[in-house]
C-alpha positions as CSV (number, residue, x, y, z in Angstrom):
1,X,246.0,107.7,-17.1
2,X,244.1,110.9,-17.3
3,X,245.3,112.2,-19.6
4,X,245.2,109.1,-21.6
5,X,241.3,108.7,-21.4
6,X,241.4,112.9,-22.6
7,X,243.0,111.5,-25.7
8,X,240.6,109.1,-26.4
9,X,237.5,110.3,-25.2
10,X,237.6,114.7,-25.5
11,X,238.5,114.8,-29.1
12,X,236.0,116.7,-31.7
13,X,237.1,115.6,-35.0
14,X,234.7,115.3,-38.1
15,X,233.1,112.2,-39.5
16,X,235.2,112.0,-42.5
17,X,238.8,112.2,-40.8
18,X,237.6,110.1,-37.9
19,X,236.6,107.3,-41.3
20,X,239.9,108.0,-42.6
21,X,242.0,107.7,-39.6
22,X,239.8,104.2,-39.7
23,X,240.6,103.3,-42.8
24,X,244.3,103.8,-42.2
25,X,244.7,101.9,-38.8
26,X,242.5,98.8,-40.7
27,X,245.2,99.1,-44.0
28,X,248.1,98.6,-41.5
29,X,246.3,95.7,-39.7
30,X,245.8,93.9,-43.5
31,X,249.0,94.4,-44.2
32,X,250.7,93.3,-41.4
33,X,247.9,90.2,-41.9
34,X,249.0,89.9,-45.6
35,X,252.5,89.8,-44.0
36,X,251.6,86.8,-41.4
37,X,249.5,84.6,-44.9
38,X,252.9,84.9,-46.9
39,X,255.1,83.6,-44.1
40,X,252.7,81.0,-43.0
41,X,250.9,80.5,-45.7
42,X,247.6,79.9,-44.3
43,X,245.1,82.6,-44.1
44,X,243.8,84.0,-41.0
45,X,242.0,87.3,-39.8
46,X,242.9,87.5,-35.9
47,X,245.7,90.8,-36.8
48,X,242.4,92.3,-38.1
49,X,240.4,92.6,-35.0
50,X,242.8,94.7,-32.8
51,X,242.4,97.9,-35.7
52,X,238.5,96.9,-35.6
53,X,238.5,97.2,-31.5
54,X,241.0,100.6,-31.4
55,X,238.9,102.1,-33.8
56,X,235.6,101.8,-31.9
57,X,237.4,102.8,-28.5
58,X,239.2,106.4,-29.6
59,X,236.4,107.3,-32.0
60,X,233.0,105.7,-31.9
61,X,230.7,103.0,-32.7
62,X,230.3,104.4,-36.6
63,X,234.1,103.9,-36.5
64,X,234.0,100.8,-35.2
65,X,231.2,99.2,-37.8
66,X,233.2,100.5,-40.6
67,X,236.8,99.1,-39.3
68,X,234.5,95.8,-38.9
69,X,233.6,96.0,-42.4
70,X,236.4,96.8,-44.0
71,X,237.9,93.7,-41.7
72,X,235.2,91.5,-43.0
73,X,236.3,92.4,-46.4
74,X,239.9,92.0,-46.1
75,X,239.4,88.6,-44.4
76,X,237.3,87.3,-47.5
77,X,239.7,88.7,-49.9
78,X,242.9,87.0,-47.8
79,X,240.9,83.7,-47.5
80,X,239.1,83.3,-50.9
81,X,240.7,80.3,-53.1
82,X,238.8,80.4,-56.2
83,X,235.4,79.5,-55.0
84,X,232.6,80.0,-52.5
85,X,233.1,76.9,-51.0
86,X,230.5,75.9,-47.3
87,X,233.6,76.4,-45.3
88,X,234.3,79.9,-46.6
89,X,230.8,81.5,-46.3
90,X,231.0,79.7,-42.2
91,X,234.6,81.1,-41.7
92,X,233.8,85.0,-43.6
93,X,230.3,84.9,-41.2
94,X,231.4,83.7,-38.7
95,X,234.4,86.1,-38.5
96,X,231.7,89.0,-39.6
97,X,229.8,88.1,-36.6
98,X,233.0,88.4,-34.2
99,X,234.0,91.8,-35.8
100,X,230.7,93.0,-35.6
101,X,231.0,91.6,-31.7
102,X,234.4,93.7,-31.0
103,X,232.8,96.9,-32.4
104,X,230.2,96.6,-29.9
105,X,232.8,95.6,-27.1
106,X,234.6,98.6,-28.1
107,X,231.9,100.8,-27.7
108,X,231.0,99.4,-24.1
109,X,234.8,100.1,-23.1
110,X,234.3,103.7,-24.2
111,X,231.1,103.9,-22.6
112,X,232.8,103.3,-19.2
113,X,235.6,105.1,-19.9
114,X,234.1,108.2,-20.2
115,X,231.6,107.4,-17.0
116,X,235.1,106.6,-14.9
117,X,236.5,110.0,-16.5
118,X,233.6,111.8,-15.6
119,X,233.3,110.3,-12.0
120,X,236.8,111.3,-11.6
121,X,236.7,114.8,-12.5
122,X,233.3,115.2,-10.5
123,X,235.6,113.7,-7.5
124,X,238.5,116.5,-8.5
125,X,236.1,119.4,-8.3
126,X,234.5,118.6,-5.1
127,X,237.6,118.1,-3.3
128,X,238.6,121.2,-4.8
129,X,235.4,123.2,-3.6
130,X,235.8,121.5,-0.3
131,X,239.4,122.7,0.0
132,X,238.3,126.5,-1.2
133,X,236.0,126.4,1.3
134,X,238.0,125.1,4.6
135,X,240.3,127.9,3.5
136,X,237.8,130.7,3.4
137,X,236.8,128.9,7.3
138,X,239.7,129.4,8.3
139,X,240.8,132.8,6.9
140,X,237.7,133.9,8.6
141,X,238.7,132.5,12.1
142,X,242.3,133.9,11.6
143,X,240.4,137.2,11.2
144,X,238.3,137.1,13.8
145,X,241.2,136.1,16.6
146,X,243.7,139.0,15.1
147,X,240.4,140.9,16.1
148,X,239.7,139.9,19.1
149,X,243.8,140.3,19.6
150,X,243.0,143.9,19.2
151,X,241.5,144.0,22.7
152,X,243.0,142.1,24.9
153,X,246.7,143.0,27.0
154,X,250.1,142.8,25.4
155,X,250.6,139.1,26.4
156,X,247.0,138.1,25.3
157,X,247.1,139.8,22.0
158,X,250.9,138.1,21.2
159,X,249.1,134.6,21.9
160,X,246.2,135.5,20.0
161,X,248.0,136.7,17.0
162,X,250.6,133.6,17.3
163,X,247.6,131.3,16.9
164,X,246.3,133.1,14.0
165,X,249.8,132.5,12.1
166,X,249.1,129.0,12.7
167,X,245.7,128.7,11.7
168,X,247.1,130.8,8.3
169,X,249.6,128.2,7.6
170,X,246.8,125.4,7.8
171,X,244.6,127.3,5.5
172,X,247.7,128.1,3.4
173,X,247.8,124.3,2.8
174,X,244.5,124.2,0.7
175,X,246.3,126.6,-1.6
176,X,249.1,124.3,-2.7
177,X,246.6,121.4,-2.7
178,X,246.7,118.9,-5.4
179,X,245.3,115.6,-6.7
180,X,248.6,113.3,-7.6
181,X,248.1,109.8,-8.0
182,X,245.0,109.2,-5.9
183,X,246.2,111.5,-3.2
184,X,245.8,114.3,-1.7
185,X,249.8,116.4,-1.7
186,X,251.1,119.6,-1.6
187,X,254.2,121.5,-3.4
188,X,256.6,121.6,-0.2
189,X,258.8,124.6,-2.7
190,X,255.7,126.6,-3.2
191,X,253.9,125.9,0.1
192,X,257.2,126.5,2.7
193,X,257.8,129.6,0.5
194,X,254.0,131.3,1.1
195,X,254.7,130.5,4.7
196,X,257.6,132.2,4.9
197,X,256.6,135.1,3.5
198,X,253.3,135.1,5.6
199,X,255.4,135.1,8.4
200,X,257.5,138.0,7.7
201,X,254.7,140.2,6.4
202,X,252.9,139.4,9.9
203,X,256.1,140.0,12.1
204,X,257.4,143.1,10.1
205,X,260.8,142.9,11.5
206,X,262.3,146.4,12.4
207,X,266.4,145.6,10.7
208,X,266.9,144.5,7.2
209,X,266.4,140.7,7.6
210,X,265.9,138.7,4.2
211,X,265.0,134.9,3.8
212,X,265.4,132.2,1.2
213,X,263.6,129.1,0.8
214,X,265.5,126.3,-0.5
215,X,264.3,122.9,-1.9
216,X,266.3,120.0,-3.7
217,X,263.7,119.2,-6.2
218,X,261.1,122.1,-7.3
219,X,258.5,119.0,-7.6
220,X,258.9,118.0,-4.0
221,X,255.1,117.1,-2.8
222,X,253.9,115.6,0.7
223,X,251.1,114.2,1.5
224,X,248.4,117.1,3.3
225,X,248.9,115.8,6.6
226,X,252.7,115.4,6.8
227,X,252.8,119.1,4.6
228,X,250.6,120.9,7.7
229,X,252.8,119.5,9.8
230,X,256.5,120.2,8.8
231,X,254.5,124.0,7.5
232,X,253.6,124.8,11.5
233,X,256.7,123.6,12.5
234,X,258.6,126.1,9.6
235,X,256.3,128.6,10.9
236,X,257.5,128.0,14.4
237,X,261.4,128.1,13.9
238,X,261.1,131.5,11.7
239,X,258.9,133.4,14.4
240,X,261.5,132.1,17.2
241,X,264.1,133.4,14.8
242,X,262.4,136.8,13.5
243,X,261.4,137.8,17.8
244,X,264.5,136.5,19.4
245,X,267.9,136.6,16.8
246,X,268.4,139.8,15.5
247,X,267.5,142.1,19.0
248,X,266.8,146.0,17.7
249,X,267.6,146.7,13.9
250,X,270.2,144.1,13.6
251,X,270.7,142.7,10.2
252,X,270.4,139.5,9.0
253,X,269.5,136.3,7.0
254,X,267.4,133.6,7.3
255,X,267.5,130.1,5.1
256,X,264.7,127.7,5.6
257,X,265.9,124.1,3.6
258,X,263.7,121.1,2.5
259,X,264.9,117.9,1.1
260,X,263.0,114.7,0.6
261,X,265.4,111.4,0.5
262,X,264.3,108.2,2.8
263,X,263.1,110.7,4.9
264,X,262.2,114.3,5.3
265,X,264.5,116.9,6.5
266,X,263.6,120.4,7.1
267,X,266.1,123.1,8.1
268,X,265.7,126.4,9.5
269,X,269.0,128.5,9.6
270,X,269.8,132.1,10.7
271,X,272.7,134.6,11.2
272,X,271.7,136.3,14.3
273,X,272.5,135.8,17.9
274,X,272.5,132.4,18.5
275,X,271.1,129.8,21.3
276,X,272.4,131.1,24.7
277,X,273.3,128.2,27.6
278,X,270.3,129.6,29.6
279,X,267.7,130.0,27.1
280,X,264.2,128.4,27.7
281,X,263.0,126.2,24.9
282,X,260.7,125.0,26.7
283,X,257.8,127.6,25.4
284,X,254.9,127.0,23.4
285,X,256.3,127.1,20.4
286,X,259.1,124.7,21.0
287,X,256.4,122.6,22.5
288,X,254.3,122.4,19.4
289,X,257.7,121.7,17.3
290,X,258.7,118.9,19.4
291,X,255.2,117.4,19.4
292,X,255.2,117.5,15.8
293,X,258.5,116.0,14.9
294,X,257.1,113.2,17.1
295,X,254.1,112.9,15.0
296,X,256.4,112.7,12.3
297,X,258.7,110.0,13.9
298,X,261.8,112.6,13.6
299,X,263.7,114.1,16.0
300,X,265.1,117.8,16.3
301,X,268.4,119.1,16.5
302,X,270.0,122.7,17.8
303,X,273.3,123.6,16.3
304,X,275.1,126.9,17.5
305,X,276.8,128.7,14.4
306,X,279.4,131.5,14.7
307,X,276.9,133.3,14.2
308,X,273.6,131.7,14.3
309,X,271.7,129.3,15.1
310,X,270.6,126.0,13.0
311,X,267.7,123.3,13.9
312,X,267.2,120.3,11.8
313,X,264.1,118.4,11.7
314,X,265.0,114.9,10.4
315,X,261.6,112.6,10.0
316,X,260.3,109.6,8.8
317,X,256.4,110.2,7.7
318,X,254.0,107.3,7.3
C-alpha cells in the first residue's frame, strides 16, 4: 500500500505530460463510452467519470478540471441529436456539475492520502529513532558490566560477562528491526547470524571451531518479542556449546537451524563431546532456555550424536 500511495502521490512530472497523460486516460474512457452508445444505443456519460476521478487523484486538481472538461465535452458530443433541446442543456449541466463534483472529490482523496502517507512515515522514523536509541542504551550498559567484569573474581567476572552477551543479543534486535505490515519483525537469517558471530568473537575459542547458520527461507521474520526470545536462547545453546564441547584445542563445528512452519523450530547442533549421563543442566543458562521455550509455548529436546550433541526448540508463539 506504500508503495502504492509513492506512485500516486511522490511523482514530479511537468504540467504538460501530467495534461497529456490526462488527455489520454479521458480518450480511453470516450471510447470505451462510444463503445457502450453503439451497443445500446442510448447515450450516457457514467464511463466518463472514472478517467475524470483517476486523473485528479495521481496528478492534481488542474488535472482533474481538465479531465472534467474534456468529459463534459465528450458527453455533449455523444448525446447531441441535432438540436439544443431543454433536456440536453439539463443533462450536459447537470453532468458538468457532477464532473466538476468528482474533480473536487478527487482532490480531497489525494489530500488525505498524502496526510495518511506522511503520518505513516513520521510513525516509521520514530520507531526507528526509538530503536537506534534503546540500542545505543544498551550497548552502553553491556559496556559498562564487561567493565565492571574487569574487577571482580573469576566467577564474578564470567557472570558479568555472560549477562553482557545477553544484553548484546537484545540490542542486536534493534538492528534487524523492521516495519512489515503494521508490525514490528525481525530477519531471523540475518539476526541468528549476528548472534552467532557475536558470540564467537566474545568467547574466542582456543581450537579451530567454525559455525553455520541455516534458515529455510532467507525472508523468515518474527515478531520482536518472539525474535529476543528464540535470539537469547541461540545465544545460550552456542556459549554451552563453545565452554563445554570441544575441551582444549579440539576441533569442531557448530550448526545453529531455523525454520518457520506451524510453528518455530530452532536447532542448535555441534560435533564435540556430547551430553554426559551426569551433567548438570540445571545452570543458569539452561534455566533461562527452558523459561523461554515456555514463554514460547515449546518445549526442548537433547539428542546425543556420535559425536555431538543436538537440542531442538519446537514452539508455538502467539
Amino acid at each position: 500500500m506504500n508503495s502504492l500511495y509513492s506512485l500516486l502521490l511522490e511523482h514530479r512530472l511537468p504540467s504538460l505530460v501530467r495534461y497529456c497523460i490526462s488527455a489520454c486516460i479521458m480518450v480511453v474512457c470516450a471510447v470505451l463510452q462510444m463503445a457502450l452508445q453503439m451497443q445500446t444505443g442510448v447515450p450516457g456519460y457514467f464511463l466518463l467519470l472514472p478517467g475524470v476521478f483517476l486523473s485528479g487523484l495521481i496528478f492534481d486538481r488542474g488535472s482533474g478540471i481538465f479531465a472534467a472538461f474534456i468529459a463534459v465535452s465528450v458527453g455533449a458530443y455523444l448525446s447531441y441529436g441535432g438540436g439544443f433541446a431543454l433536456n440536453y442543456l439539463a443533462a450536459n449541466v447537470l453532468f458538468a456539475i457532477t464532473a466538476a463534483g468528482t474533480a473536487t472529490i478527487a482532490e480531497f482523496q489525494r489530500a488525505e492520502l498524502s496526510r495518511v502517507m506522511l503520518a505513516d512515515k513520521t510513525k516509521t522514523l520514530l520507531l526507528q529513532e526509538m530503536a537506534h536509541r534503546t540500542k545505543n542504551n544498551l550497548t552502553i550498559l553491556g559496556g559498562m558490566i564487561r567493565l565492571e567484569a574487569r574487577h571482580g573474581g573469576p566467577d564474578v567476572a564470567a557472570a558479568l560477562e555472560a549477562t553482557a552477551r545477553r544484553l548484546q543479543v537484545m540490542a542486536e534486535v534493534y538492528d534487524h528491526l523492521s516495519l512489515k505490515q503494521d508490525s514490528r519483525s525481525v530477519n531471523m537469517r540475518f539476526f541468528l547470524t549476528d548472534v552467532v558471530e557475536k558470540v564467537f568473537q566474545s568467547l574466542a575459542p582456543s581450537g579451530p571451531v567454525a559455525f553455520q547458520v541455516i534458515c529455510e527461507d532467507e525472508d523468515v521474520y518474527l515478531r520482536n518479542d518472539h525474535a529476543l526470545a528464540i535470539g537469547i536462547i541461540a545465544n545460550e545453546l552456542v556459549t554451552n556449546s563453545l565452554k563445554y564441547a570441544f575441551p582444549g584445542d579440539a576441533p569442531g563445528h557448530i550448526v545453529v537451524a531455523f525454520s518457520r512452519g506451524e510453528g518455530v523450530e530452532l536447532s542448535v547442533t555441534d560435533t564435540g563431546a556430547g551430553l554426559s549421563a551426569t551433567a548438570d543442566t540445571g545452570g543458569l543458562g539452561s534455566r533461562i532456555v527452558q523459561l523461554l521455550t515456555q514463554q514460547l509455548n515449546g518445549e526442548i529436546d537433547y539428542e546425543r550424536l556420535n559425536p555431538g550433541l543436538r537440542v531442538r526448540v519446537r514452539a508455538n508463539p502467539r
